[in-house]
N, C-alpha and C positions, 0 to 999 in steps of 0.2 A: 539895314545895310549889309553887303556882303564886304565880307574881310577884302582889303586889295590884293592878297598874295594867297592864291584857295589852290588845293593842290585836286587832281583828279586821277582815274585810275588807282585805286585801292587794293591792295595787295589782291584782297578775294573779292573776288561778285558780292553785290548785295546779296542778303536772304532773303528767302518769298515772304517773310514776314517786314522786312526793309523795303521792298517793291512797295507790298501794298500800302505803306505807307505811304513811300512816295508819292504812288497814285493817287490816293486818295487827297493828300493834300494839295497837291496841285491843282485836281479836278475841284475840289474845295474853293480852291483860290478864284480859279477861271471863272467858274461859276457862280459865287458870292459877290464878283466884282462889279455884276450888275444893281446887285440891290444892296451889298452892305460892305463898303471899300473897307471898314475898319476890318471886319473877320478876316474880308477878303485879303488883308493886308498879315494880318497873320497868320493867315494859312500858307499866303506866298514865303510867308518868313519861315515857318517852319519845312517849306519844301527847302527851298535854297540850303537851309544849314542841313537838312537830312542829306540832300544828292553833293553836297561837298563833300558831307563826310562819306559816303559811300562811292563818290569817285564816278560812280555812274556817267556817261557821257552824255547820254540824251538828256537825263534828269538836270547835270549842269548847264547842257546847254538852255533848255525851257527858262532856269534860274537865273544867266547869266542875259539873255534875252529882256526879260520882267525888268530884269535890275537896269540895264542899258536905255531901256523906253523910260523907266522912273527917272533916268539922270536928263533925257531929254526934258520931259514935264516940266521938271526942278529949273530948270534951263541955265543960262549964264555957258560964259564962255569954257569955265575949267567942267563944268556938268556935261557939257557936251564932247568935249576930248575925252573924257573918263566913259562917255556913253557910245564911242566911235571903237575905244577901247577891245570893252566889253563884248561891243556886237560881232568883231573879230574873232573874238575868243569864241564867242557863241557859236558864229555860223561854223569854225573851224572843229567843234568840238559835234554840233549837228549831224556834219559830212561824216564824221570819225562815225557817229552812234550805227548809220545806214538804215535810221529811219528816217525816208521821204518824208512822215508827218511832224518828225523835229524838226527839221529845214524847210519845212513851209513855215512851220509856228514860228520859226526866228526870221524868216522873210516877211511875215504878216506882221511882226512886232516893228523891225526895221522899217516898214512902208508907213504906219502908224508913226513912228518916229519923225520919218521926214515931214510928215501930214502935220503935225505938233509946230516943227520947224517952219512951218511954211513954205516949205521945198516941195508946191505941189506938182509939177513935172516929175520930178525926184518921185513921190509918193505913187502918182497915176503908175510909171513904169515899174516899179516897185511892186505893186498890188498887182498888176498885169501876170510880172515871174512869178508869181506868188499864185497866181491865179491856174496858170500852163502847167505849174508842178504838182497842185493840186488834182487837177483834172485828168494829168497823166500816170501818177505815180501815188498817189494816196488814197490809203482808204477809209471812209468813214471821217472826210473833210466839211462838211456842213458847215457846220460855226465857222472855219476856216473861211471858205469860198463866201459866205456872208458877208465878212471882215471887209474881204478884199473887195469885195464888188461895193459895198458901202466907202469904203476909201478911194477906189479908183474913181467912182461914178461925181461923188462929191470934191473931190481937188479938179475932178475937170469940170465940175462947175464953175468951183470958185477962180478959177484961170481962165475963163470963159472959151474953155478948147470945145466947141460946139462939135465940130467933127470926133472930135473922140467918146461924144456921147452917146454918136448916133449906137443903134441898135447893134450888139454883136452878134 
């Protein structure tokens, strides 16, 4: 769990040896979470506590993203104010970094969220902006545009929005 009061912006930039870490753990994370949630769970934990303390603003936002979706999962009413929170922080802190691919990754978490919620309107349109920013402004979006197009395609199943299936 991430502390509730993480401070961001650290006096100096990470080091390139602090980057690579970051990188690595996150991509750890991402990627682990298909086949082994437990690693996967603490590779997320070890990125979260490294991009806190390094203040990095993308690296918090990807963190505070993760952590915000975890609160939806866990669900209940005080999970989901604390995970509505979070996503604020997140996307606020994405926009800051002026990486297009951290403000997807926090739009593609958010859609997933509402998807969780059962807010599949919420989700479809979600996964849609998610989808337009990718396509426009990201590079190297794959996994991303997968995400979305699996979330948009299935909440408008299960809403039985037939028109929003059809073929784009």
């Amino acid at each position: 769990r991430l502390p509730r009061s993480h401070r961001h912006g650290a006096e100096a930039p990470p080091s390139a040896q602090d980057r690579k870490r970051l990188e690595v753990c996150w991509s750890a994370g991402l990627g682990l979470g298909v086949s082994d949630m437990l690693r996967a769970a603490e590779f997320q934990t070890r990125h979260a506590l490294l991009a806190l303390r390094s203040g990095d603003p993308a690296h918090v936002a990807r963190a505070l993203s993760i952590e915000a979706l975890l609160a939806v999962w866990e669900g209940g009413s005080r999970k989901r104010r604390r995970a509505a929170t979070l996503r604020v922080e997140a996307e606020r802190l994405a926009r800051l970094s002026g990486e297009p691919n951290v403000e997807a990754y926090a739009l593609v978490l958010r859609a997933v969220g509402a998807f969780l919620e059962r807010r599949l309107r919420d989700a479809a349109e979600l996964a849609d902006r998610a989808e337009e920013l990718c396509r426009d402004r990201c590079n190297g979006a794959a996994w991303d545009l997968a995400n979305v197009d699996n979330i948009a395609v299935t909440a408008r199943a299960l809403s039985c929005d037939l028109d929003g299936l059809a073929p784009r």
